[in-house]
N, C-alpha and C positions, 0 to 999 in steps of 0.2 A: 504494500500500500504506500502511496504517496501522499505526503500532505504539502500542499499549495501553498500556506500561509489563511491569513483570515482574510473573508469578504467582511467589511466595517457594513456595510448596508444590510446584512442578514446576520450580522454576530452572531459568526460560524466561522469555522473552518474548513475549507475544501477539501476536500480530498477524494483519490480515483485510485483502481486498480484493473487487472485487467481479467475476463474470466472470459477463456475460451478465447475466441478472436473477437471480442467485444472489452470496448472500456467503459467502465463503470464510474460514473460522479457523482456524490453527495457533499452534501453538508451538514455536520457536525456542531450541534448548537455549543456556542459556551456556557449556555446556564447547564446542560448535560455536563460537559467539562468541571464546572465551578461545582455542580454536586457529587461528582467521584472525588473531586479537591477536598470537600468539606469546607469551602467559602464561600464566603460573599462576594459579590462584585466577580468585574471580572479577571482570568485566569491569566496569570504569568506566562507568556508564548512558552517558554520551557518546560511549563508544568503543562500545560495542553499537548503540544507535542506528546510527554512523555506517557499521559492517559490517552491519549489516540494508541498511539501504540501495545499498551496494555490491553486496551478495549478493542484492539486489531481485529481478530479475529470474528467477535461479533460485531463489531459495525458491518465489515464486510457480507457476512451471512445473509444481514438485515439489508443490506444495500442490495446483495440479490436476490432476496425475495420481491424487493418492492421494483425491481428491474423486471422481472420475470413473469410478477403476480402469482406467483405458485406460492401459497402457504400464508402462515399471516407471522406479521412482527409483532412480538411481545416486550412490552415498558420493560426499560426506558428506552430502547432502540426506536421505537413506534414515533419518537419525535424527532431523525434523521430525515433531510428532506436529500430524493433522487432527483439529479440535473439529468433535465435531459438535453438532448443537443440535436 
């Protein structure tokens, strides 16, 4: 997975991977971020980074379910929004 940096207009973080010959983009709220931090406001770019990657594996999952529509995403994934393009 890659993370892009934050969109300020969706206080989020982008981030894509790739599954299959498809690339996949979402976005990553900070208040999701700031509640695996256990803070307030928003999250340190090095502490987000380092919970995207922690939460790797299920953001991803969650990104392709809601790419795919097969299955349903279950909290707190279910507040990841899919770019489409």
């Amino acid at each position: 997975m890659e993370v892009h940096g934050i969109d300020m207009t969706q206080g989020a973080y982008r981030v894509s991977f790739s599954k299959g010959d498809r690339r996949i983009r979402g976005l990553v709220p900070e208040t999701l971020l700031a509640e695996w931090l256990r803070q307030s406001g928003r999250p340190d770019h090095g502490d987000a980074y380092q919970m995207i990657a922690v939460h790797r594996t299920e953001i991803q999952a969650a990104l392709t379910v809601m790419a795919t529509g097969e299955g349903r995403v279950r909290a707190p994934y279910d507040r990841l929004t899919l770019v489409e393009e």
